[in-house]
LOMAR-775612 format. One record per residue (C-alpha): residue in three letters; y, x, z. Coordinates in pm, 1 decimal. Example, Ala and Ser with C-alpha at 12.3 -4.5 7.8 and 13.67 -1.06 7.14 Angstrom:
R,type,v,u,w
R,ALA,-450.0,1230.0,780.0
R,SER,-106.0,1367.0,714.0
END
This chain:
R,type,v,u,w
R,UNK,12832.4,12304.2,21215.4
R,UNK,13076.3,12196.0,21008.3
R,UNK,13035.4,11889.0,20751.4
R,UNK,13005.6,11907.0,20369.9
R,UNK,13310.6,11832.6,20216.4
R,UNK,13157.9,11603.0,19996.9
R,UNK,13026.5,11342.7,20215.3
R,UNK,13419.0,11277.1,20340.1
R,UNK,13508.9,11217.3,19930.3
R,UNK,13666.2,10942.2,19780.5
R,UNK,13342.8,10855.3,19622.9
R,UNK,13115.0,10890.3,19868.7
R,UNK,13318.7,10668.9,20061.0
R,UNK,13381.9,10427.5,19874.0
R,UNK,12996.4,10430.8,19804.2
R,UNK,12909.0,10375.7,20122.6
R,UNK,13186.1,10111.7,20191.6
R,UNK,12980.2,9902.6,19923.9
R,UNK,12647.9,10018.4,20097.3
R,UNK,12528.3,10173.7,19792.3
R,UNK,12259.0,10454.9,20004.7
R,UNK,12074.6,10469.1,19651.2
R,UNK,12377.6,10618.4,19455.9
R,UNK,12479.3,10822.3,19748.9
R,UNK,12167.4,11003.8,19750.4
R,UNK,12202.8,11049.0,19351.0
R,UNK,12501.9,11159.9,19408.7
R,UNK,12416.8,11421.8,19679.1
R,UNK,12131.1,11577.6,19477.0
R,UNK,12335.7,11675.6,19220.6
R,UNK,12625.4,11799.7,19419.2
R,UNK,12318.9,12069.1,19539.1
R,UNK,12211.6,12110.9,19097.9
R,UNK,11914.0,11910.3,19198.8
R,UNK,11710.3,11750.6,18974.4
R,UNK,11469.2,11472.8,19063.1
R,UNK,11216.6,11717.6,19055.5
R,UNK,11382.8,11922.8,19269.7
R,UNK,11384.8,11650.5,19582.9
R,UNK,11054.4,11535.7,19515.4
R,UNK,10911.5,11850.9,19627.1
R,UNK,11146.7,11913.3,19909.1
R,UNK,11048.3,11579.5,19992.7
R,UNK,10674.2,11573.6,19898.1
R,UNK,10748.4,11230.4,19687.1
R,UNK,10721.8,11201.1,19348.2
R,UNK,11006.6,11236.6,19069.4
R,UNK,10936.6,10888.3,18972.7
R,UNK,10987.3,10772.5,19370.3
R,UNK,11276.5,10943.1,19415.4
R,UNK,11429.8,10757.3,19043.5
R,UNK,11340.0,10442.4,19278.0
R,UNK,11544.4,10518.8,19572.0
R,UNK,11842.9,10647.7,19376.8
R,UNK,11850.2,10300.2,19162.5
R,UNK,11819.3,10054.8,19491.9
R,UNK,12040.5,9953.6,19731.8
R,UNK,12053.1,9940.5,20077.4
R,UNK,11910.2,9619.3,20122.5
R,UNK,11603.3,9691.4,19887.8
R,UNK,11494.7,10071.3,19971.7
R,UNK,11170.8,10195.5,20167.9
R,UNK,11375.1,10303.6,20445.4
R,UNK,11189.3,10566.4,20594.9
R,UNK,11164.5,10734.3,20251.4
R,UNK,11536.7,10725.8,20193.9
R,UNK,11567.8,10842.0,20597.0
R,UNK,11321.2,11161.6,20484.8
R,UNK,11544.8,11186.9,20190.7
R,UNK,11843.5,11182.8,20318.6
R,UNK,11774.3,11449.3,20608.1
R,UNK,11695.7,11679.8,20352.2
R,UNK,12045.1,11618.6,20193.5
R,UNK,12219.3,11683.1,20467.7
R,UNK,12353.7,11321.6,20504.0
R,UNK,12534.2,11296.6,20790.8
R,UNK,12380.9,11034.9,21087.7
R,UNK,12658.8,10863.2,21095.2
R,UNK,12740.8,10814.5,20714.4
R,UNK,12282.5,10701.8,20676.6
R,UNK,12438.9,10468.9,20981.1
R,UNK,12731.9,10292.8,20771.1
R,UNK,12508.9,10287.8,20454.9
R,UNK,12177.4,10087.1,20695.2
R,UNK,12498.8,9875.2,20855.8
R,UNK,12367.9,10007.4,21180.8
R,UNK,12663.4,10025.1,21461.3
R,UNK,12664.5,10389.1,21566.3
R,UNK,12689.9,10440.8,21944.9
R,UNK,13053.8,10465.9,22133.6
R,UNK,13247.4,10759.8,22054.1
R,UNK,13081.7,10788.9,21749.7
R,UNK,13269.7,10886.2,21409.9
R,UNK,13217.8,10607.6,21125.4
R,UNK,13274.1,10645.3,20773.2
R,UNK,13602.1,10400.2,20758.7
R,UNK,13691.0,10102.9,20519.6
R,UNK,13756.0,10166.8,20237.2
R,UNK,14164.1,10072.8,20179.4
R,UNK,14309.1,9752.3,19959.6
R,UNK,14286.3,9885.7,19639.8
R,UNK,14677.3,9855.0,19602.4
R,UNK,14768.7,10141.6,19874.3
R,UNK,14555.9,10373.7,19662.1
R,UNK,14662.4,10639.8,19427.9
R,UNK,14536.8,10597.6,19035.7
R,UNK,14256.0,10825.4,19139.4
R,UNK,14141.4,10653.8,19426.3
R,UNK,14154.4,10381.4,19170.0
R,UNK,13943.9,10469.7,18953.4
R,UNK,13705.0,10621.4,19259.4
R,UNK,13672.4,10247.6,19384.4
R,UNK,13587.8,10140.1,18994.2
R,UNK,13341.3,10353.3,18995.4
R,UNK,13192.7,10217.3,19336.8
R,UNK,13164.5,9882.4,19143.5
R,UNK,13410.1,9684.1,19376.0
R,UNK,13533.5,9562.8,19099.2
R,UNK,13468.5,9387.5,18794.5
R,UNK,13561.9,9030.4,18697.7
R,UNK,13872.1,8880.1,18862.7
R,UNK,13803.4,8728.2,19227.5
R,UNK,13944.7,8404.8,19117.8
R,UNK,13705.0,8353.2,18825.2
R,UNK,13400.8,8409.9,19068.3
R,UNK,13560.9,8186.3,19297.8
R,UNK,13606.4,7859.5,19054.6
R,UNK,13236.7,7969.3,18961.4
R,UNK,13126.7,7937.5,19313.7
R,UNK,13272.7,7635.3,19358.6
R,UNK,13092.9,7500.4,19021.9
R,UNK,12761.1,7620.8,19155.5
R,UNK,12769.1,7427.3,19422.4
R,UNK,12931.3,7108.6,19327.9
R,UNK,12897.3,7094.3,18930.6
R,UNK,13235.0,6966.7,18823.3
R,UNK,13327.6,6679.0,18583.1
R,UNK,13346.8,6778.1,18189.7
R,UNK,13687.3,6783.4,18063.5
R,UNK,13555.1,6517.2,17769.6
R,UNK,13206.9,6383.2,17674.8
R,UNK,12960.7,6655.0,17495.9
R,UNK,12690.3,6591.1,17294.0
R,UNK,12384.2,6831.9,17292.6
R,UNK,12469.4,6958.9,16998.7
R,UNK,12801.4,7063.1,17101.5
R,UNK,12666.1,7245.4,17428.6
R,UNK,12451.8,7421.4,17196.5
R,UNK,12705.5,7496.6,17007.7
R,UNK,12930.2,7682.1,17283.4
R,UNK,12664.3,7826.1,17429.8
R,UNK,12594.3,7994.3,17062.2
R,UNK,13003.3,8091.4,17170.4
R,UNK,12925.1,8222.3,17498.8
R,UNK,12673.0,8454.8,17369.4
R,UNK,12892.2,8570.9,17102.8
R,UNK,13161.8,8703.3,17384.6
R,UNK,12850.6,8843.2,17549.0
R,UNK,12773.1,9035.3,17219.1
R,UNK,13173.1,9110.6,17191.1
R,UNK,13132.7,9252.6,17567.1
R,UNK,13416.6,8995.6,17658.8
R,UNK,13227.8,8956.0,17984.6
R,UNK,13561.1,8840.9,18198.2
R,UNK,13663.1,8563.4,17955.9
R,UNK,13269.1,8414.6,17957.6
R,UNK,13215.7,8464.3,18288.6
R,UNK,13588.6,8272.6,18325.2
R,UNK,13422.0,7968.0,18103.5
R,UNK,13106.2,7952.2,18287.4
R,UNK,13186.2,7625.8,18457.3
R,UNK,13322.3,7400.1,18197.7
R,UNK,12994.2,7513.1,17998.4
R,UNK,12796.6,7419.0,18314.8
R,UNK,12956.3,7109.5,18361.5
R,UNK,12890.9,7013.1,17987.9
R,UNK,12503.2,7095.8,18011.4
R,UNK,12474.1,6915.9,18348.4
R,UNK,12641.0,6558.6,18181.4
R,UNK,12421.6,6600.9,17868.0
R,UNK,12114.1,6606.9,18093.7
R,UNK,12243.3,6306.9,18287.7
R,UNK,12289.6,6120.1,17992.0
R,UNK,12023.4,6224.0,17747.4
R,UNK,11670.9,6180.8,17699.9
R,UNK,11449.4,6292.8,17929.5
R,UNK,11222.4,6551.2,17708.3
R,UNK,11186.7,6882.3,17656.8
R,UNK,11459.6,7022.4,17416.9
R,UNK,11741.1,6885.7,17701.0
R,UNK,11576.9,7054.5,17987.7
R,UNK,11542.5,7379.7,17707.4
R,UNK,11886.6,7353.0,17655.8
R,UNK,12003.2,7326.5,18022.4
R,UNK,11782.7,7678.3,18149.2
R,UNK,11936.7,7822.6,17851.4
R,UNK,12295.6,7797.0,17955.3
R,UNK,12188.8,7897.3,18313.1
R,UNK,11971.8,8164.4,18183.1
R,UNK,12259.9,8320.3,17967.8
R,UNK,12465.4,8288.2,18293.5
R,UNK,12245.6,8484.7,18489.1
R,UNK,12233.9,8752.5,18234.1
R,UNK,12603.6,8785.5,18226.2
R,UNK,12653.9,8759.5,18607.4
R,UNK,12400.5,9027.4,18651.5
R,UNK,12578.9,9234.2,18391.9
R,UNK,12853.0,9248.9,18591.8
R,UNK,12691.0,9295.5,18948.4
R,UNK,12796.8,8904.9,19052.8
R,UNK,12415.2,8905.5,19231.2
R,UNK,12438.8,8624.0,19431.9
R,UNK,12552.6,8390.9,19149.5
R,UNK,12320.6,8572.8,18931.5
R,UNK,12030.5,8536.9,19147.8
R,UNK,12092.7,8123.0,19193.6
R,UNK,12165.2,8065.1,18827.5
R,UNK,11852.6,8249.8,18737.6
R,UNK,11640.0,8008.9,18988.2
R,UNK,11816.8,7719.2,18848.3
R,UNK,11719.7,7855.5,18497.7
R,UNK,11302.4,7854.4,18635.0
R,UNK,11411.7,7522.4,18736.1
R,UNK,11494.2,7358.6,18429.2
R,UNK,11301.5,7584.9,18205.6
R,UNK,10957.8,7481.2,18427.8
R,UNK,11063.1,7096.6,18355.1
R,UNK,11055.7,7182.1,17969.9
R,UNK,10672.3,7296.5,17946.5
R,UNK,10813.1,7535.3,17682.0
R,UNK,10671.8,7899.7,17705.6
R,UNK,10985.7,8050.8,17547.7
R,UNK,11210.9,7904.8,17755.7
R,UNK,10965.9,7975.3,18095.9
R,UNK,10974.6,8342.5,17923.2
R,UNK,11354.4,8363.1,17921.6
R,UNK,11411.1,8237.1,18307.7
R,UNK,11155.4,8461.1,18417.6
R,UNK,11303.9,8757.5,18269.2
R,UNK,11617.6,8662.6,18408.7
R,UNK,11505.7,8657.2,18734.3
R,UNK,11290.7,8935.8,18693.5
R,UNK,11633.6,9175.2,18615.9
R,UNK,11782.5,8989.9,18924.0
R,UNK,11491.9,9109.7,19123.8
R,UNK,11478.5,9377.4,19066.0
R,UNK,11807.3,9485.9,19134.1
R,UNK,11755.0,9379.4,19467.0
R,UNK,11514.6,9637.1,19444.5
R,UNK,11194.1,9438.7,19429.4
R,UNK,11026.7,9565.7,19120.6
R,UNK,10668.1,9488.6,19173.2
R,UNK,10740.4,9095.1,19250.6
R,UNK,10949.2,9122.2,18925.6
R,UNK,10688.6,9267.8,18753.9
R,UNK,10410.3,9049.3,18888.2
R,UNK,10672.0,8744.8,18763.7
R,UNK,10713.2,8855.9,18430.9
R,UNK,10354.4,8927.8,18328.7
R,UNK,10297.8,8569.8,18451.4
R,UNK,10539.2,8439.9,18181.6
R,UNK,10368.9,8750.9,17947.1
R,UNK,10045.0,8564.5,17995.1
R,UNK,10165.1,8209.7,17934.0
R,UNK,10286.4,8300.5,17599.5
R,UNK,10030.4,8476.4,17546.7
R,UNK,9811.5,8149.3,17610.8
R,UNK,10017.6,7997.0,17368.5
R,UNK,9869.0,8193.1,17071.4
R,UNK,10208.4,8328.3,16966.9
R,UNK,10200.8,8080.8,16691.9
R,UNK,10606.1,8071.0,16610.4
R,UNK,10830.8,8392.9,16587.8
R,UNK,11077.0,8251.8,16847.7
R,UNK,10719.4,8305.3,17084.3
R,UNK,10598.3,8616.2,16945.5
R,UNK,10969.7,8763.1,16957.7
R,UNK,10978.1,8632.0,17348.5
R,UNK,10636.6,8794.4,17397.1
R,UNK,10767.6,9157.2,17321.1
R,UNK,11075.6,9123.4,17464.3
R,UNK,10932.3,8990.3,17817.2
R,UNK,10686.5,9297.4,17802.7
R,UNK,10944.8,9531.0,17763.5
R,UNK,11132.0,9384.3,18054.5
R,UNK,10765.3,9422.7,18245.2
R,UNK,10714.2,9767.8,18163.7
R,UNK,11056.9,9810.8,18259.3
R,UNK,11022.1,9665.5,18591.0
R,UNK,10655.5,9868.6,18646.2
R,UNK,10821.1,10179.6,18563.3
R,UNK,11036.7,10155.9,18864.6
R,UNK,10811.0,10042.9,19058.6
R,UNK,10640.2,10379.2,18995.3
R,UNK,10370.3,10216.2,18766.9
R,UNK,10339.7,10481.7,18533.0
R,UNK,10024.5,10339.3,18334.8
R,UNK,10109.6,10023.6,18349.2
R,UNK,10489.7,10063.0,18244.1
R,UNK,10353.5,10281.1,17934.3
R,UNK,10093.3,10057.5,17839.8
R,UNK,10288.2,9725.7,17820.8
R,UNK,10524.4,9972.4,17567.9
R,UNK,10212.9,10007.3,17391.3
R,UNK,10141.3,9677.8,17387.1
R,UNK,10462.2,9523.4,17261.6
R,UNK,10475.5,9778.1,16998.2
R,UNK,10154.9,9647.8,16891.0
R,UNK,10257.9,9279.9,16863.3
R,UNK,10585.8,9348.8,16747.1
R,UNK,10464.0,9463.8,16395.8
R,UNK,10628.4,9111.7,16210.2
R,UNK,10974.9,9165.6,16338.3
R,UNK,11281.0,9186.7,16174.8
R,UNK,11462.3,9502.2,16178.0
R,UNK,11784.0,9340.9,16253.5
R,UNK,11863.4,9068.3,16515.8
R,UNK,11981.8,8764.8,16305.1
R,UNK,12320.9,8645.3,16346.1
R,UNK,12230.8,8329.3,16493.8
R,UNK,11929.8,8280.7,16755.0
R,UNK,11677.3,8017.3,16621.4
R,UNK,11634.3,7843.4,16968.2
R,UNK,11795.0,7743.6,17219.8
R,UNK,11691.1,8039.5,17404.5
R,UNK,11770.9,8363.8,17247.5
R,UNK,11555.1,8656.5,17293.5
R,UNK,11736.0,8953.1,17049.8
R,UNK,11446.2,9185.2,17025.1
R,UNK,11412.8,9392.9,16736.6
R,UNK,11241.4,9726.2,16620.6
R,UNK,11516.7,9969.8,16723.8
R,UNK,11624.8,9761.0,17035.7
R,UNK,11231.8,9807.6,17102.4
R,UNK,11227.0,10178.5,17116.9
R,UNK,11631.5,10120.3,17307.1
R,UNK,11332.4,9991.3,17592.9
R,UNK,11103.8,10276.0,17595.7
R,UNK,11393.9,10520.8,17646.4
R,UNK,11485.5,10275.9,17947.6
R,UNK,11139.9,10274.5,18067.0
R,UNK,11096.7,10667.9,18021.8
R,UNK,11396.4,10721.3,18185.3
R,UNK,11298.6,10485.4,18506.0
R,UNK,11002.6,10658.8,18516.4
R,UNK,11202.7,10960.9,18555.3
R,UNK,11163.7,11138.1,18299.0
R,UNK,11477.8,11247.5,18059.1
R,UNK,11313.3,11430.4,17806.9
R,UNK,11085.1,11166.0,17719.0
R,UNK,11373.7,10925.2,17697.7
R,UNK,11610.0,11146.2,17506.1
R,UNK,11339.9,11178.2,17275.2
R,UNK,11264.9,10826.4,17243.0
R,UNK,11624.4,10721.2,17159.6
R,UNK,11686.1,11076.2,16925.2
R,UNK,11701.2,10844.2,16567.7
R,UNK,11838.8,10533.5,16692.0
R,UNK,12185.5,10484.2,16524.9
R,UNK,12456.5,10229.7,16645.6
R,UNK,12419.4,10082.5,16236.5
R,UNK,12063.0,9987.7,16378.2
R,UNK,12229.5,9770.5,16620.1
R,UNK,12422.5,9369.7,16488.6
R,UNK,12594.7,9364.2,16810.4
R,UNK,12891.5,9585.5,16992.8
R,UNK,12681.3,9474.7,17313.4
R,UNK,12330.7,9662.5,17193.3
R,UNK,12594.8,9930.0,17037.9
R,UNK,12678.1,10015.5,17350.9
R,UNK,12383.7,9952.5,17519.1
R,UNK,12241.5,10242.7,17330.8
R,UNK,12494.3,10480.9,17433.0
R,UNK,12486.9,10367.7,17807.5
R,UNK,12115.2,10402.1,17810.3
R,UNK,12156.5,10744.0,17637.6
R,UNK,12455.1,10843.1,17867.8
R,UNK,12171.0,10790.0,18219.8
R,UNK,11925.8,10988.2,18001.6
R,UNK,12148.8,11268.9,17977.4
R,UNK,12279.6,11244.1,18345.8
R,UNK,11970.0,11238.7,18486.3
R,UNK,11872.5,11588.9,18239.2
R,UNK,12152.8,11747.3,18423.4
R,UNK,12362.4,11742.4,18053.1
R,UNK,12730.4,11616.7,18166.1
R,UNK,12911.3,11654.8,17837.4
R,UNK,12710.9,11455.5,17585.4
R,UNK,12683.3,11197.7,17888.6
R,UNK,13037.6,11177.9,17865.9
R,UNK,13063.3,11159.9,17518.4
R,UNK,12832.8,10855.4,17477.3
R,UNK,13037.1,10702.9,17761.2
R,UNK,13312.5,10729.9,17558.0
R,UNK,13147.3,10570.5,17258.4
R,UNK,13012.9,10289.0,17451.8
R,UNK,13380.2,10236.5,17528.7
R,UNK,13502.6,10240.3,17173.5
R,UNK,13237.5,9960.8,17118.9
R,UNK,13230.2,9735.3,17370.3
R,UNK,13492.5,9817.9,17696.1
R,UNK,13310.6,9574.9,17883.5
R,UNK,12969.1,9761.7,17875.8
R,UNK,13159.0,10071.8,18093.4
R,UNK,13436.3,9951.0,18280.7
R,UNK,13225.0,9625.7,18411.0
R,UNK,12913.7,9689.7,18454.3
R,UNK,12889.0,9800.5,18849.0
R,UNK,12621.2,10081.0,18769.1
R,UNK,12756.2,10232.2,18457.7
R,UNK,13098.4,10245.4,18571.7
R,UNK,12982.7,10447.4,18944.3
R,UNK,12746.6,10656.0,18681.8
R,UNK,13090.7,10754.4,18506.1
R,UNK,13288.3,10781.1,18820.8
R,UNK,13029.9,11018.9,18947.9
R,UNK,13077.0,11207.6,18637.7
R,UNK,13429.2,11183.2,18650.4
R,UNK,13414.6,11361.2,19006.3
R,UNK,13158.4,11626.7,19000.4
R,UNK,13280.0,11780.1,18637.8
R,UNK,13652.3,11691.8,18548.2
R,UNK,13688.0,11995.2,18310.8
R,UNK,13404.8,11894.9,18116.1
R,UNK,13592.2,11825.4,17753.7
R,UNK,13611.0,11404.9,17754.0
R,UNK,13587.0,11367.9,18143.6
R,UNK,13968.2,11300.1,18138.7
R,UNK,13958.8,11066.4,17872.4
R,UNK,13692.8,10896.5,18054.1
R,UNK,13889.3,10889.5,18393.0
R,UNK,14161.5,10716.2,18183.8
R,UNK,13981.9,10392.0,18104.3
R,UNK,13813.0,10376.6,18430.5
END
C-alpha cells in the first residue's frame, strides 16, 4: 500500500523534525475534512481530548491516546517513531533531518517558519543563556527606580510586539535587577521588583517558544516573588509558570498551581485593585489551563467567577501598570479569555461567539490587538473556516508582526494554512510574511 502523500510534505516534515506529534495529528485530521468531532468518535475520545493532544507535544502527550489516534490517521510507524524519538529497527525508512535552512527554497522557508524552528536570533538566546547562568556585571550602577523604570520599557516592546529586540535586552535588565538586590534593602518591594523582571521574561520567552529559558526564569520569578510575601507578585510567577506548564503539556499541575495563587489572593480580601485585577486575571489563566485539561465545569466556572469579581474594572488597560507587577486585565481582554477557554475546550462556535463584538479599539495595546485576531484566527481554524482565519492572520500582522511571525504556534497554525488552502484569497499574502 502505498503512502499518503502528505505525510512525506514539507510540513509534515519539518513537524516532525521539531517533534511536534500534537500538530501533526492536527494537521492530518484536516487533510481527511475532519473536525475534532469527527476523530473523537473514530476514536471513542472526546472532542475536548482530542483539542488536548493536538495542542501538546511529544514530550507531554498520553501516549497511548495519541498511538490510538494516530493509527486511525494513517500515520505511518515510522513517522509516530521519529515524532516518540524511538530508533526504528535496521532497514527501516526514517523521516530525515530536516536541511539548514539556507539550502532551502523560499517555500521550504517559510514551511520551516511555520514548524517554529525559528524565532529570535540564535545569538540573542545564546548571550541569554549565558546570563542565566552566570548573571553578568551591569554596564553602570542602577537604582531601583531605574530598573523599574526599564522594565516599564521592556513591557512597552512587549506591547509593540518587538519581541527580538526585548528578548535581545534581557540580560543587561537582569543584570541591573540582580545588583539592585545585592545592594538594596532587604524587604519586600526589592524582591517584588526582582520576580517582576523575571516574570516579564518568562512571558516573553514563552511567547516566542524559548521553553527552557522560559521555564527557569519563571521558577526564578516563584523564587523571588515567594521571598516578597506579596500575593500579587506570588499571583504573577505562578501564572507564569502555569503558561510554561502547560505548554509542556501539564495542564492539571498548572491548574492545581494557579488556583493556589487564586486562593492566596483570595485570602487577602482583594482589598487594592492591583489584587482584585490579579485575582481575575489568574482565574482566567486557571480556567484556561482546566479547559485543556478537559475540565469542562471547572474551566467554565472559574469564567464565571472572574466575571463576577471583575465588576470594578476599568474598561481600558491604563497606560502605565500601578505595580511592579503588571497584570493588564480588562473587560474586553476578559471575554478575549473565554473565547480562549471555549476554544480549548473545543468548541469554535462557542468561542466565535464569545469574541463576535470585541473590536481591536477595545484593545490599548498592538500586543492584545493582535492577540484578538490570533485567538480569533484558531477559532476559525478549528470551525473548519480557512478564509476569515486568514484574514485575521493578516490583521494580527498589520498590528503587531511579532504576534505571527514569532510566536512558534501561530506561525505553524498559518503555515498549515498556508499549505492545505493556497488559493484561498489572502493565503499568498500570508505566505509572504511568513
Amino acid at each position: 500500500m502505498q503512502t499518503d502523500p502528505f505525510w512525506r510534505s514539507a510540513v509534515v516534515t519539518a513537524l516532525v523534525d521539531a517533534g511536534e506529534l500534537g500538530q501533526v495529528i492536527r494537521l492530518a485530521r484536516q487533510h481527511r475534512g475532519w473536525r475534532q468531532a469527527d476523530l473523537g468518535r473514530a476514536t471513542s475520545y472526546s472532542p475536548a481530548t482530542i483539542s488536548r493532544l493536538e495542542q501538546g507535544r511529544s514530550a507531554g502527550l498520553d501516549l497511548m491516546k495519541a498511538k490510538k489516534v494516530a493509527g486511525v490517521l494513517g500515520m505511518p510507524a515510522q513517522t509516530l517513531a521519529a515524532l516518540l524519538g524511538v530508533v526504528g529497527p535496521p532497514g527501516a525508512t526514517v523521516v530525515t533531518r530536516v536541511a539548514p535552512v539556507v539550502q532551502e527554497d523560499p517555500m521550504r522557508r517559510r514551511n520551516l517558519l511555520a514548524a517554529g524552528l525559528a524565532a529570535v536570533p540564535v545569538a540573542a538566546l545564546t548571550r541569554l543563556d549565558d546570563a542565566l547562568a552566570l548573571t553578568p556585571a551591569p554596564a553602570a550602577p542602577a537604582t531601583r527606580a531605574q530598573v523599574a523604570a526599564q522594565l516599564r520599557r521592556a513591557w512597552q516592546l512587549f506591547d509593540d510586539g518587538c519581541l527580538p529586540q526585548l528578548v535581545d535586552g534581557l540580560p543587561a535588565l537582569l543584570a541591573n535587577a540582580h545588583q539592585t538586590a545585592a545592594e538594596g534593602a532587604d524587604e519586600p518591594a526589592t524582591w517584588m521588583l526582582v520576580a517582576a523582571v523575571y516574570d516579564m521574561a518568562a512571558e516573553a520567552l514563552n511567547k516566542v517558544g524559548a521553553a527552557p529559558q522560559s521555564r527557569l526564569t519563571a521558577d526564578r520569578a516563584m523564587t523571588y516573588a515567594a521571598r516578597s510575601e506579596d500575593p500579587v507578585a506570588q499571583a504573577a510567577a505562578a501564572r507564569s509558570l502555569g503558561i510554561v506548564l502547560r505548554h509542556e503539556g501539564r495542564q492539571m499541575l498548572a491548574q492545581r498551581l494557579t488556583m493556589q495563587a487564586v486562593a492566596r489572593l483570595d485570602r487577602a480580601g482583594l482589598a487594592t485593585p492591583a489584587q482584585t485585577a490579579a485575582y481575575v486575571q489568574t482565574l482566567c489563566t486557571t480556567a484556561y489551563n482546566a479547559a485543556l485539561a478537559d475540565d469542562r465545569d471547572g474551566a467554565l466556572d472559574m469564567v464565571t467567577e472572574a466575571r463576577r469579581a471583575a465588576r470594578g474594572l476599568p474598561y481600558r488597560m491604563p497606560a502605565r501598570p500601578t505595580t511592579a507587577h503588571r497584570f493588564k486585565i480588562t473587560l474586553p481582554q476578559l471575554a478575549l479569555y473565554e473565547v480562549g477557554v471555549r476554544w480549548g475546550l473545543g468548541d469554535a462556535g462557542a468561542a466565535l461567539a464569545a469574541g463576535q463584538n470585541l473590536r481591536p479599539e477595545q484593545f490599548a495595546t498592538p500586543e492584545r490587538r493582535a492577540r484578538l485576531h490570533t485567538d480569533m484566527a484558531r477559532a476559525y481554524v478549528q470551525r473548519g473556516r480557512p478564509e476569515p482565519a486568514i484574514a485575521r492572520l493578516l490583521e494580527a500582522y498589520e498590528q503587531a508582526p511579532s504576534e505571527v511571525r514569532d510566536r512558534p504556534s501561530i506561525r505553524r497554525m498559518a503555515g498549515g494554512l498556508v499549505e492545505r488552502h493556497r488559493r484561498v484569497p489572502g493565503a499568498r499574502e500570508l505566505a509572504a510574511i511568513l
